[in-house]
C-alpha positions as a Markdown table, in Angstrom:
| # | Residue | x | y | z |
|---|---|---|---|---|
| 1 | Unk | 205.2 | 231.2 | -14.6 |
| 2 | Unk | 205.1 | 228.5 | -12.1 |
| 3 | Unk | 201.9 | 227.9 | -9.8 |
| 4 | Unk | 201.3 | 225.7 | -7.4 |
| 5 | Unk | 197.6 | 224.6 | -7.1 |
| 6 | Unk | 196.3 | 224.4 | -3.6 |
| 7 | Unk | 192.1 | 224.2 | -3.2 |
| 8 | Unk | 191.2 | 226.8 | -5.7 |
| 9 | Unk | 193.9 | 228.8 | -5.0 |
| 10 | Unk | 196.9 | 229.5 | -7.8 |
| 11 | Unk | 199.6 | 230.2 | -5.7 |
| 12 | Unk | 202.5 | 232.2 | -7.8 |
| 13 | Unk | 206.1 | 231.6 | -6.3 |
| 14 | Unk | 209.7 | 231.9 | -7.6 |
| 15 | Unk | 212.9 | 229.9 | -6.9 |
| 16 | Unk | 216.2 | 231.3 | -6.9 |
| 17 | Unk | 219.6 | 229.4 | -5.5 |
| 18 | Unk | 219.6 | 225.7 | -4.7 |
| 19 | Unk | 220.3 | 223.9 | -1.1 |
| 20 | Unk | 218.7 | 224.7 | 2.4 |
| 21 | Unk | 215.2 | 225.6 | 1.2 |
| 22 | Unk | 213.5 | 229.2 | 2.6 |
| 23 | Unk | 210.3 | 230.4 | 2.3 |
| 24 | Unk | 210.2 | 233.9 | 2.0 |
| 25 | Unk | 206.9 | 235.4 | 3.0 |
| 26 | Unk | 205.6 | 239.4 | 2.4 |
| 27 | Unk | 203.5 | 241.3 | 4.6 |
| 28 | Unk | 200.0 | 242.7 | 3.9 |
| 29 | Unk | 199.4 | 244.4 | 0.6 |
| 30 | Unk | 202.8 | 244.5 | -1.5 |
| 31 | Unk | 203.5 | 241.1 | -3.1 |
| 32 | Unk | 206.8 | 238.5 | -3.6 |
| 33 | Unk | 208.9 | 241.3 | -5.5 |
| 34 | Unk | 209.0 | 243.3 | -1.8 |
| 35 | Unk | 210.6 | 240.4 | 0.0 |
| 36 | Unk | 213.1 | 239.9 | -3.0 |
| 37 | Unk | 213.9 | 243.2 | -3.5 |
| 38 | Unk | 215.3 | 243.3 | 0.1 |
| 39 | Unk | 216.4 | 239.9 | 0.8 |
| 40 | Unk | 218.1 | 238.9 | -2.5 |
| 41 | Unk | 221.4 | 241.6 | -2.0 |
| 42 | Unk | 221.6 | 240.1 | 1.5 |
| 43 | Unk | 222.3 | 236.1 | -0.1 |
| 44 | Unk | 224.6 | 238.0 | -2.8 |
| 45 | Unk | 227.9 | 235.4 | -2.5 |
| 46 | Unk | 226.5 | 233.2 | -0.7 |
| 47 | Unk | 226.2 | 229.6 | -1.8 |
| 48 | Unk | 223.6 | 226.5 | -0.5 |
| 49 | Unk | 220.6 | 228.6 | -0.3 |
| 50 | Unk | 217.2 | 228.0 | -1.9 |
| 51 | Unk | 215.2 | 231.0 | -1.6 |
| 52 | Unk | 210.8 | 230.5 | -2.5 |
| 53 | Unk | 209.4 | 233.7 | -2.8 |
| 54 | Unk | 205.6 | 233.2 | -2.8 |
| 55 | Unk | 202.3 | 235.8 | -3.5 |
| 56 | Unk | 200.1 | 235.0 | -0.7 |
| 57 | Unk | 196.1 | 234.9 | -2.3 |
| 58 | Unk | 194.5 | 238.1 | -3.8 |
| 59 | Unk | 197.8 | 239.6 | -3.8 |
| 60 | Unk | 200.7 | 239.9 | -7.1 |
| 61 | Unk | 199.9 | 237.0 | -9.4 |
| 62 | Unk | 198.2 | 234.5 | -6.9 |
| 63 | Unk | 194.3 | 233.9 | -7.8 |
| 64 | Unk | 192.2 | 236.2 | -5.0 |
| 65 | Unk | 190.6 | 232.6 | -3.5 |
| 66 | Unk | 187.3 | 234.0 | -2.5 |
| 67 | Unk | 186.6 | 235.7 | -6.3 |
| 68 | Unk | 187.5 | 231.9 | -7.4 |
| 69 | Unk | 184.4 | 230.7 | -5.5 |
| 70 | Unk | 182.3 | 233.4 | -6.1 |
| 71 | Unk | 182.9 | 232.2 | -9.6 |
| 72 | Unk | 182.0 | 228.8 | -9.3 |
C-alpha cells in the first residue's frame, strides 16, 4: 500500500494513468474510493492523465493524526 509520511501523519493515496498529474480530493466522512468511484468512468479513453486519489487523516487508510500524538 503506498503512504506518504507527512509529520505523524500516514497519508494513504493511489495512482492511476500517467501525464498531467490531479489530485483528487473527497469530502467529509467517505474516503478515496468515493472520488474514484465517480471520477474514474469519466477519464475512461482518455489518455495523459495522472489521477492521485488521497484519504485525508482519520479517514479510509490514512493514520487519524491526533490518536498518533495522543500515542506518543
Amino acid at each position: 500500500m503506498p503512504f506518504c509520511q507527512i509529520k505523524k501523519a500516514n497519508i494513504y493515496y493511489e495512482v492511476i494513468g500517467t501525464g498531467t498529474p490531479i489530485i483528487m480530493l473527497h469530502g467529509f466522512s467517505p474516503d478515496h474510493r468515493l472520488m474514484k468511484g465517480c471520477m474514474e468512468p469519466i477519464f475512461d479513453g482518455r489518455e495523459g492523465w495522472k489521477r492521485i486519489y488521497l484519504d485525508l487523516p482519520g479517514m479510509g487508510r490514512t493514520t487519524e493524526l491526533l490518536r498518533i500524538q495522543m500515542k506518543c
